[in-house]
N, C-alpha and C positions, 0 to 999 in steps of 0.2 A: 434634098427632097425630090423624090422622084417623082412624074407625074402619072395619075391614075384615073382612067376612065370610070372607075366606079370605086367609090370606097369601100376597105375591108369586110364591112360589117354589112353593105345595101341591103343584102339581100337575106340574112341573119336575123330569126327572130328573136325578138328580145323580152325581156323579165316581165316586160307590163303587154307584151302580143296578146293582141285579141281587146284589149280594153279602147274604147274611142274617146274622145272628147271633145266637146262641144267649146272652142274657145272664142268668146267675145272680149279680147284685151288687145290691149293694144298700147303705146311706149315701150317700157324696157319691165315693165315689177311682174304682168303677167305674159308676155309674149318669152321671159326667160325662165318663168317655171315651167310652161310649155314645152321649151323647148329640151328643157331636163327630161320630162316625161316623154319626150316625142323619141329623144335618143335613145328612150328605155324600150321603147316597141309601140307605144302609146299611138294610136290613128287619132292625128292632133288636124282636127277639122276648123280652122281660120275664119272666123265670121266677121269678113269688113264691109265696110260703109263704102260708097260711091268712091270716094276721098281715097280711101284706105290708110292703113297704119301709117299713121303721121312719121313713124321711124322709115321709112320708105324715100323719106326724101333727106336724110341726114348724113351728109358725108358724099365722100365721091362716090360715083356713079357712072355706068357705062351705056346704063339706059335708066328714062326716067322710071322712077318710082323702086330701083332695083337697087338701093345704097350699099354700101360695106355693113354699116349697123345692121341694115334689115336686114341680109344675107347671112349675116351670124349669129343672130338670137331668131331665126324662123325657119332653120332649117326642121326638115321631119314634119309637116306641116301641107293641108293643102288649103287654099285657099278660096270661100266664095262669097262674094258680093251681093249682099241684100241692103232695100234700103228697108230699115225696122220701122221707118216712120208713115210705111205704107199699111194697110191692116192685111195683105197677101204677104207684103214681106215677114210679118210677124207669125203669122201664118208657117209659115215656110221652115222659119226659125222653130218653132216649135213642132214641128213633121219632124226637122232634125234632131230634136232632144229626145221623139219618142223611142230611138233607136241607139242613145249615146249610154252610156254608164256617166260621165259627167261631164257637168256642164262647169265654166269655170269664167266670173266675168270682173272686172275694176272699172266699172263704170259705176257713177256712184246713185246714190241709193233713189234720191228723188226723180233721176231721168229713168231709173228702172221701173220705179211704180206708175212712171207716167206712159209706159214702155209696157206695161202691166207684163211682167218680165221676174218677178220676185219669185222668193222660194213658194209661195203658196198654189201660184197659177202654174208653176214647172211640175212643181208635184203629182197636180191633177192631172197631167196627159201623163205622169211616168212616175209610179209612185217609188221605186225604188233607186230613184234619180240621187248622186251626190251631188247636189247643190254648193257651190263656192264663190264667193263676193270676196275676193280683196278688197277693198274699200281703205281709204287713208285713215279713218279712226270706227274704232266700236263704235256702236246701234247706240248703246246706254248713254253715253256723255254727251255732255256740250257742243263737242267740236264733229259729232257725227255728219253732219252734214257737211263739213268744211273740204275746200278744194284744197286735195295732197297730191307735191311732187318732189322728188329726191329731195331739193333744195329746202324746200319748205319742211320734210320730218329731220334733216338734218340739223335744222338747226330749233324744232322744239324737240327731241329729242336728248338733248344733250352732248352730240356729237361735232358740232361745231365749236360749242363751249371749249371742250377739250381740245381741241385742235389750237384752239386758243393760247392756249397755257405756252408754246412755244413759242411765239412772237406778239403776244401780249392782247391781239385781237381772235375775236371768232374768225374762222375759215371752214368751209367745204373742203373732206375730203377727194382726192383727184381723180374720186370713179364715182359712179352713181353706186353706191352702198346702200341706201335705204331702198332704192328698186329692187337691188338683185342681192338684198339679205332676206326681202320681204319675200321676192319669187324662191328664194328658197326656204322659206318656211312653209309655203303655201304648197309646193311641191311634196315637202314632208307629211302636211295635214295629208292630201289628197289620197298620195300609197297608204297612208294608214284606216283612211278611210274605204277606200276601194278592198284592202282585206275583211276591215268591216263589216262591209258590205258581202263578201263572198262568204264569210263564215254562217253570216247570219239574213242575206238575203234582205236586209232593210239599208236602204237609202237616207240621207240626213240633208242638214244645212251644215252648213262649217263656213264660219269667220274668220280672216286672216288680217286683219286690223295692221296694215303698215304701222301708225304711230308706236300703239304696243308692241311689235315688232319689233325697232328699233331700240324702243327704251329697254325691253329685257335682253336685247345685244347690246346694249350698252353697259349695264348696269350691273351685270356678270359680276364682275371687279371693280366697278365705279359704287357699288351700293357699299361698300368698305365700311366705313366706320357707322354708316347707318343700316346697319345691317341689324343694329340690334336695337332693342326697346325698353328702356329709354337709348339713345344712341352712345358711342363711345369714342367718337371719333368722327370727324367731313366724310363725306361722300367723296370721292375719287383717290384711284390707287396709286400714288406717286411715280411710281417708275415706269411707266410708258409716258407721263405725262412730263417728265424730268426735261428740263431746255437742251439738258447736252445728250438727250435721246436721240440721233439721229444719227446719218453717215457722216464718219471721221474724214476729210482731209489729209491725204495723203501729199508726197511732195510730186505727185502728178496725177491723182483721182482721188477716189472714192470709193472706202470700204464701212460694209456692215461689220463691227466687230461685237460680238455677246460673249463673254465669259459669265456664264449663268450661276454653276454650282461651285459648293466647295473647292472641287480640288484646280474644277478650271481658273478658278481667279488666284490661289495660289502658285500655281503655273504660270499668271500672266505677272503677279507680283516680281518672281523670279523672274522673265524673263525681260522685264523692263528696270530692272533692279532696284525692286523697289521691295528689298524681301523684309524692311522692318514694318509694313504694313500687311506681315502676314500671323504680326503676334497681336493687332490691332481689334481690340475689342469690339469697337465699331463696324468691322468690317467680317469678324469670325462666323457668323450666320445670315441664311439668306432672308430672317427676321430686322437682323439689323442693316446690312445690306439696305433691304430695301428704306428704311427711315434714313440712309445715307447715299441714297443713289446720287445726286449730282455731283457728291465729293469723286465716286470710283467715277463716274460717264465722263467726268471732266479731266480726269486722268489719262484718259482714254482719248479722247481729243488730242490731248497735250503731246502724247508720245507719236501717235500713230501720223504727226506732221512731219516730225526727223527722216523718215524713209520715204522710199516710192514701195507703189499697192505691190510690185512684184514682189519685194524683200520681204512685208511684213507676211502676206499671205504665206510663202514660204516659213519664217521660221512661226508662224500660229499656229499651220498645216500641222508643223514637227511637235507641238505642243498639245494639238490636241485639242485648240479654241476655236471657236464657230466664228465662220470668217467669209465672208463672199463679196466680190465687184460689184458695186452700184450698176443694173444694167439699166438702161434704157428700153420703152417699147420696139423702139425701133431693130434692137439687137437681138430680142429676144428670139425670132425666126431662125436664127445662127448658131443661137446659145446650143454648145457641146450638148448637153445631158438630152434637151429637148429634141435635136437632128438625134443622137441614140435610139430616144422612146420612140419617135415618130411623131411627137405630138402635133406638128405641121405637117398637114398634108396637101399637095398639089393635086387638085381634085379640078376636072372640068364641068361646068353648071353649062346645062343645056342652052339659055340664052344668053349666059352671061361671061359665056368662053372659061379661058384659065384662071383659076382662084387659088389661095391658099382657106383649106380650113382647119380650125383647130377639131384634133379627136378628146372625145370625153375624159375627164382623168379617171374616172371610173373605170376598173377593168372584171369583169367577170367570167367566168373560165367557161360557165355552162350557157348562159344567156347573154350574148354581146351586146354590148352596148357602143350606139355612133349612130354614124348618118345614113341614111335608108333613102333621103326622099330632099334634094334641095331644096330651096327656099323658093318658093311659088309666086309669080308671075300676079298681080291683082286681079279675082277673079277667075285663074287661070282652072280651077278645076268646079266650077260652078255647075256645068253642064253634066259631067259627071257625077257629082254629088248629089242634085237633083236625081238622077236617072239610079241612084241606090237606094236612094228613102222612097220609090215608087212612083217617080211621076212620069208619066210617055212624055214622046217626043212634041205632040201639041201643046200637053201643058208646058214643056218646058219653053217650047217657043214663045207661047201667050206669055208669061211668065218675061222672058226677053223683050217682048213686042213693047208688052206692054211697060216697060223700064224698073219695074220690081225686084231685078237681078241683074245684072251682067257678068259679063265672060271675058276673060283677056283677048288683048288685041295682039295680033304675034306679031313678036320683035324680030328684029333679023338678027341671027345667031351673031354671035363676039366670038372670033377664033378662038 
């Protein structure tokens, strides 16, 4: 990985150039749909509190408030400090929405109408405004007002349940999946709505409901047998939920082995010599297959313990069955395919010396996509931001004087 004073793409406009956005989020559900669109070309304008993005201080760090999390879900991003509980600051906030195409916030609902901060009051300074609330559950039910975070749609959701089924108790997933399924669904509304918006020059509100979110990412394949009315069958689709779904045991690691279709599992029958299980009725379609998953996964366990990961990878390779090393996070910086693509890259961030960051997996040939703009300093373009939505250099000071806004404090550069 070689190191690069400015990345590929910095200076490269990208698919969403020229569209802004107003972002009031903050954890990981909206700070990473952001940062999707920010990669895209998106002017992703950071609206923190005094405090700032509690992700700020998670993980190491080499200055405070600058962590590993908050440097890689706020890149492309600038950042300014209002406090909204002042009526200048709110103020403020709303000078900057009159100039955004959208505004995008998961704060939930009641602190916003107390914040008087809703779709109705953004409207009226900007009528062709996209309006977007991630919030943890729709406006219409029960639990609309309920405090949602990964942990908690994880498991009403249904996705801990599942998790379950392996070791007999619920468990979390080992990433925040309900933040950054959610950010990426909100992401999706938003491009769709911003063409919207261009085709036909009207602005909207858009709901992005984490709980719903998660449950129609879950339920994809989990709605199975109730799929139909009256039902014909349990909800959940046995084979990713199978006990012997997981990495086999080798006689010195650990591999992914999937022989999926027809001819691949006939291939692994042969190749573990097990070809009278290839006239086996139980096992001739990937209908029956799958009502038989633990008999083949446990097969599969069974054989894949005789060898070390070098041997079997080799003759699976020769076979033609999907087959890969359990990697670790820690390995993946290393990992052959990724040093190829470049996906790591050795970038320096202004105050926060030598980084690695990851590039988009997204590649587009006319509009690139990646990092334009590091991850910003609390505050750090406050003075700036002001001075483009109109205000001179007095109001921006009164504005400072008077503690309605602040401005970073400079750090001393990290080689």
């Amino acid at each position: 990985m070689a190191a690069h004073g400015a990345p590929h793409s910095m200076h490269s406009p990208g698919p969403l150039d020229g569209v802004r956005i107003v972002d009031l989020t903050s954890v990981l559900l909206g700070p990473y749909c952001t940062v999707l669109l920010g990669d895209m070309g998106a002017d992703v304008i950071k609206v923190e509190s005094f405090d700032g993005d509690s992700t700020r201080g998670v993980g190491p760090a080499r200055h405070p408030g600058m962590s590993g999390v908050f440097l890689g879900v706020n890149r492309n991003k600038r950042s300014i400090a209002i406090d909204l509980k002042r009526p200048e600051g709110r103020t403020v906030l709303l000078d900057l929405v009159k100039g955004a195409d959208v505004f995008v916030t998961n704060v939930r609902r009641k602190p916003l109408q107390r914040l008087g901060l809703e779709y109705p009051e953004m409207a009226a300074v900007h009528s062709s405004l996209i309006y977007c609330n991630a919030a943890g559950y729709g406006a219409d039910g029960p639990c609309a007002d309920d405090p949602a975070f990964d942990d908690i749609i994880q498991a009403h959701s249904g996705l801990a349940a599942l998790q379950g089924c392996f070791n007999g108790q619920p468990q979390y997933v080992a990433t925040v999946m309900a933040d950054k399924g959610a950010g990426l669904m909100v992401a999706l509304a938003l491009t769709a709505a911003i063409r919207h918006r261009d085709r036909t020059g009207r602005g909207q509100q858009v709901d992005v409901p984490m709980f719903e979110t998660l449950v129609s990412f879950n339920m994809v394949e989990h709605l199975y047998g109730r799929t139909f009315v009256p039902p014909i069958g349990e909800a959940v689709y046995p084979r990713p939920v199978s006990k012997y779904r997981r990495p086999y045991k080798t006689t010195d690691g650990y591999l992914s082995v999937l022989p999926y279709n027809d001819g691949q599992w006939l291939r692994f029958f042969a190749m573990v010599g097990r070809e009278d299980l290839s006239a086996d009725p139980r096992f001739a379609t990937l209908a029956q297959r799958t009502v038989h998953t633990d008999m083949l996964y446990a097969l599969i366990d069974e054989v894949m313990a005789t060898r070390s990961s070098a041997d079997w990878l080799s003759l699976l390779r020769r076979h033609d069955i999907p087959a890969v090393e359990v990697r670790h996070p820690n390995d993946l910086p290393d990992d052959p395919h990724l040093k190829a693509t470049g996906f790591f890259e050795q970038v320096k961030h202004p105050s926060e010396g030598a980084m690695l960051a990851m590039r988009s997996p997204i590649r587009m040939s006319d509009s690139p996509v990646g990092l334009r703009r590091h991850a910003p300093r609390l505050g750090e373009h406050t003075r700036a931001i002001l001075s483009e939505i109109g205000y001179g250099d007095d109001e921006c000071g009164a504005l400072l004087e008077g503690d309605v806004v602040r401005e970073a404090v400079a750090e001393e550069t990290t080689p």
